[in-house]
C-alpha positions in Angstrom: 18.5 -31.0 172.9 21.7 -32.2 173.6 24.6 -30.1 175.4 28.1 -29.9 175.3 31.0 -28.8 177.7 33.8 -27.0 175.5 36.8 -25.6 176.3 39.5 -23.2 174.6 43.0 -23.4 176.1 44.8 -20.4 175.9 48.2 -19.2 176.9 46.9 -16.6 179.5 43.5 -18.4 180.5 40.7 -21.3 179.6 37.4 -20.2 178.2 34.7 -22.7 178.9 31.2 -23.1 177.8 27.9 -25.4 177.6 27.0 -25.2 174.0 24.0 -26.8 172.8 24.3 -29.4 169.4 22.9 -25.9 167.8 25.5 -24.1 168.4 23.6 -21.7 171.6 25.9 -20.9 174.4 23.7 -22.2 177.8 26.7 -20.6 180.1 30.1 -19.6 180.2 32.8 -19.1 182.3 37.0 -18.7 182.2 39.8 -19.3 184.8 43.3 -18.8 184.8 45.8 -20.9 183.0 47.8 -22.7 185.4 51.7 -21.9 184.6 53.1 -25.2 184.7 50.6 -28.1 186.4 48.7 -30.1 184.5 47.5 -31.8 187.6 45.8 -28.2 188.7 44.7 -27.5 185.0 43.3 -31.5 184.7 41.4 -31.0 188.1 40.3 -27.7 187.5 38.6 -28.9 183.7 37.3 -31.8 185.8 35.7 -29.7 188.3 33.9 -27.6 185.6 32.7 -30.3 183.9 31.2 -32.8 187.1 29.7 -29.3 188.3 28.2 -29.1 184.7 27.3 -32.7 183.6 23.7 -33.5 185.6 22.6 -30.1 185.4 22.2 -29.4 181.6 23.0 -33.2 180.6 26.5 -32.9 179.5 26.6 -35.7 176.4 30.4 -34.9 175.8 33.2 -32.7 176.3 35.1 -30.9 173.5 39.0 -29.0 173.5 40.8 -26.3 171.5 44.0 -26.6 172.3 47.3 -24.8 171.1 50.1 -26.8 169.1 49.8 -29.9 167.0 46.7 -31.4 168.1 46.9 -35.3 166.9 43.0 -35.0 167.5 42.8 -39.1 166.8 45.5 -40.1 170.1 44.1 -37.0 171.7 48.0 -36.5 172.4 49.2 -32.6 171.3 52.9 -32.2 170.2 55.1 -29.2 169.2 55.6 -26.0 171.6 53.4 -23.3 173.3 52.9 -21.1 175.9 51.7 -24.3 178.1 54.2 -27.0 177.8 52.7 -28.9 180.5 49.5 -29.8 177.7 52.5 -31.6 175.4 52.6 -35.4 176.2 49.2 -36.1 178.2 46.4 -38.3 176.8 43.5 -35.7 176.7 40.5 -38.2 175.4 41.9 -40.7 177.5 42.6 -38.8 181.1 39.6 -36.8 180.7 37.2 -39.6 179.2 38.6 -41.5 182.3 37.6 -38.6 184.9 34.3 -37.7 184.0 33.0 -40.6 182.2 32.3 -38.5 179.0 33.4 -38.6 175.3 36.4 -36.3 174.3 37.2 -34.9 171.3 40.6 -32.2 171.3 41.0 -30.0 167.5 43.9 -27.3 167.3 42.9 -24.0 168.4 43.5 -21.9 164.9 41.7 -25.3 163.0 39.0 -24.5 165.6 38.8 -20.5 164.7 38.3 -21.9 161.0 35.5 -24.6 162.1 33.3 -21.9 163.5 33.2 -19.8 160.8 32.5 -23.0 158.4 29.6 -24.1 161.1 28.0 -20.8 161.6 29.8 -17.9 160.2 31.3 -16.2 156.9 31.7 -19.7 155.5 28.9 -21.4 156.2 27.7 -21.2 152.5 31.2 -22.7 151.5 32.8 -26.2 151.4 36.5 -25.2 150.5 38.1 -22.2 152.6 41.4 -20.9 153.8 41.5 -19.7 157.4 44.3 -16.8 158.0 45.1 -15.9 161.8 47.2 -12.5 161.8 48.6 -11.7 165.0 52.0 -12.0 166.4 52.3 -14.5 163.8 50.6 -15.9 161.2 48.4 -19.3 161.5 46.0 -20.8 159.5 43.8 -23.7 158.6 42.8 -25.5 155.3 39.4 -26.7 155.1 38.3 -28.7 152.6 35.0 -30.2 152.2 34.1 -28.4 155.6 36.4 -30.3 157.7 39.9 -29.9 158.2 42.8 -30.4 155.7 45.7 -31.7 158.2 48.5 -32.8 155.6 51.0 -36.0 156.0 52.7 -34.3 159.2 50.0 -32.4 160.9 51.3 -29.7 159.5 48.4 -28.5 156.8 47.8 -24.9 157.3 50.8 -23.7 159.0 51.3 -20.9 156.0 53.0 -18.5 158.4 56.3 -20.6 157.7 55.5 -19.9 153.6 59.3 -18.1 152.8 58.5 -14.5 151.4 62.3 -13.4 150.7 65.7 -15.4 149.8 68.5 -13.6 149.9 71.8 -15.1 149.4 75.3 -13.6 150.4 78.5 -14.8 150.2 77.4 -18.5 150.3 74.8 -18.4 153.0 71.2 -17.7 152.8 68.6 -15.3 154.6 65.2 -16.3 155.1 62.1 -14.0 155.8 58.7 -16.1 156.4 55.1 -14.6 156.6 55.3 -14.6 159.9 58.1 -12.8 160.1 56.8 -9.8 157.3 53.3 -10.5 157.6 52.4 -10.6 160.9 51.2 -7.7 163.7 54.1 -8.8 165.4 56.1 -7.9 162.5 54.7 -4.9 161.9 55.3 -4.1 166.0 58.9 -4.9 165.3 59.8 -2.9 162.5 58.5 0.4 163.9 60.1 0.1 166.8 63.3 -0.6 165.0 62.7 2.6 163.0 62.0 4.3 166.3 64.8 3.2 168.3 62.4 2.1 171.1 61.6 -1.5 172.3 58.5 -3.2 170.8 56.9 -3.4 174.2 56.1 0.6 174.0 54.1 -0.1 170.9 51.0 -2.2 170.0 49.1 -2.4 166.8 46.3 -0.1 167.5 49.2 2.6 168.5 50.8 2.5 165.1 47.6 2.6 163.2 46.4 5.4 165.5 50.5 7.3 164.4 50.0 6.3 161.2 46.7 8.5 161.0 48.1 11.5 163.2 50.5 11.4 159.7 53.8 9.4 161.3 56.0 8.6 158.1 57.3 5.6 160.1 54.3 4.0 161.1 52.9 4.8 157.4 55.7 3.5 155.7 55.8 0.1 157.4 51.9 0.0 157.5 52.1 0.1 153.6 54.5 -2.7 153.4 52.7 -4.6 155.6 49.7 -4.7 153.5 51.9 -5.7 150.6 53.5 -8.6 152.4 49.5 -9.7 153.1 48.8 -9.6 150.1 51.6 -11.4 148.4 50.9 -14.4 151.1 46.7 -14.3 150.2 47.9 -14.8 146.4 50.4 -17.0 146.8 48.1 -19.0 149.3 44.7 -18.6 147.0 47.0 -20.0 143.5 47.8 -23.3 146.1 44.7 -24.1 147.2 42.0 -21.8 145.1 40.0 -21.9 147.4 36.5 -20.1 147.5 37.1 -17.8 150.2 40.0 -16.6 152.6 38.9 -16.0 156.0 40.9 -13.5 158.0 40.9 -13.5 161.7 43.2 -12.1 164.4 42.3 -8.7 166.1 43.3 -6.9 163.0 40.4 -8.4 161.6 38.1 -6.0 163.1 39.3 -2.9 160.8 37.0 -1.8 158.2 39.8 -1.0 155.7 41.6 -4.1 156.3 40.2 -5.9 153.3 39.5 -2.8 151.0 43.6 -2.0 151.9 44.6 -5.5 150.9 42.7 -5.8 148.1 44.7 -2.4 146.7 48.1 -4.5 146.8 46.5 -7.5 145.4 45.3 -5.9 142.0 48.9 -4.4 141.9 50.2 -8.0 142.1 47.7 -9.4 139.8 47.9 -6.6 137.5 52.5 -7.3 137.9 52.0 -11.2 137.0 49.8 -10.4 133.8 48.5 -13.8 133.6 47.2 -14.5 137.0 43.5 -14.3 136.3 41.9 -15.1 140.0 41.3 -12.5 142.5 40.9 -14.0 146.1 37.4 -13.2 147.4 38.7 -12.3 151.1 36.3 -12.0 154.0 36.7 -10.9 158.1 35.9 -13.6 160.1 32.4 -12.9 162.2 33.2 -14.9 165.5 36.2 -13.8 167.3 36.2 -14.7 171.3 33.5 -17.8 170.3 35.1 -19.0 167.3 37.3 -21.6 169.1 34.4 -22.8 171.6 31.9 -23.2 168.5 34.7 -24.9 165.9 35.6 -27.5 169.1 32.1 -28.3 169.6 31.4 -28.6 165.2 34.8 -31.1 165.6 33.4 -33.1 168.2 30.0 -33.2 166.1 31.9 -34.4 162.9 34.0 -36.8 164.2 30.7 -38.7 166.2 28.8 -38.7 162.8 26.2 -36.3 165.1 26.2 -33.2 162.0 
């Protein structure tokens, strides 16, 4: 049985792992992400792994990192909450320091791996991944790997424009992410409210919205609208057989039936739109990104 030593890079800390090539967690661990040194982060990945390797046979080390992961230069561009991880050779300075194979996937592309490898897709060859949280991210898998596009840019449906409103000669845009999101459903309460968005949290405004708060209702209800228009405009894109919805949101039982409600309004509006999305909750939340990295790393070596 072969192991595996996988990380998931996060804003706040790194999760790490020795996954067998089954998918079995062997042990785990986390440490804080360093704020801005990639020589402590690069020594402190190095550390984990050399303290790792002999003892369960480490045959290779796999990432999920943030931003736009060009997983073939190992190199990740765009912006997050790390810039010190934008610009550094990952295969090649990590290959170099522990003498292992390296294979680095984007973090929400990793979320949807896991649940293609062992989760609510794992029956399915074509799904769309949905990540609702401050924003909204996503993946496109197609043939059980990743979709990526011509820019690196496949997936990225939380910049899909909801509203266009034009006013004396200049226009107004609203994305998903801006309508769609927990964030966005944080924000517009708190606007209503006249407090700062740092007093509230989702969980807070569902918990209003059921002691009978019209403001939390109200927005609550629109929020579920604005998911629902994205999941049809999304499923009449790519059709495909499943939408997978993660984020902590996720985890409420009336989070599909709700959605579902403003999706046979929509359906019902258009007349001749004749799909209904099959949506599922995602089944790995805290593991998704370990397990996806470690299914990447086993595509891309031809090993599943």
């Amino acid at each position: 049985m072969n192991n595996y030593m996988v990380f998931d890079v996060g804003g706040s800390k790194v999760k790490y792992a020795v996954i067998t090539e089954t998918g079995d967690f062997v042990s785990r661990g986390d440490f804080p992400s360093p704020l801005d040194d990639f020589e402590k982060f690069q020594s402190e990945i190095v550390a984990v792994t050399l303290e790792n390797k002999q003892p369960f046979s480490i045959k290779g080390i796999a990432f999920s990192c943030p931003g736009g992961v060009d997983s073939e230069t190992g190199i990740i561009g765009g912006a997050s909450a790390l810039p010190y991880i934008h610009g550094p050779n990952f295969k090649k300075i990590f290959s170099e320091a522990t003498g292992l194979a390296v294979e680095i996937e984007n973090d929400a592309n990793c979320a949807a791996l896991g649940e293609v490898w062992k989760g609510a897709a794992k029956d399915n060859q074509n799904v769309l991944f949905v990540v609702i949280g401050t924003g909204i991210g996503g993946a496109i898998v197609k043939n059980r790997t990743i979709h990526k596009g011509a820019n690196l840019h496949g997936g990225e449906i939380g910049y899909m424009v909801m509203n266009v409103h034009e006013q004396d000669g200049r226009l107004t845009t609203k994305t998903w992410s801006e309508v769609g999101s927990t964030g966005a459903l944080v924000r517009r309460v708190a606007a209503l409210k006249g407090i700062h968005r740092s007093e509230l949290d989702g969980q807070k405004i569902f918990a209003l919205a059921e002691q009978g708060d019209p403001d939390c209702i109200k927005v609550i209800d629109e929020f579920y609208l604005y998911l629902a228009q994205g999941i049809y405009n999304s499923q009449y894109v790519y059709d495909p057989e499943k939408i997978i919805l993660g984020g902590a949101i996720s985890v409420r039982e009336d989070l599909i039936e709700q959605i579902y409600k403003k999706l046979d309004r929509i359906l019902a509006a258009v007349g001749l739109a004749k799909v209904r999305p099959v949506i599922e909750a995602c089944q790995f939340r805290n593991d998704a990104n370990l397990l996806g990295a470690l299914f990447h790393f086993l595509q891309v070596r031809n090993l599943k």
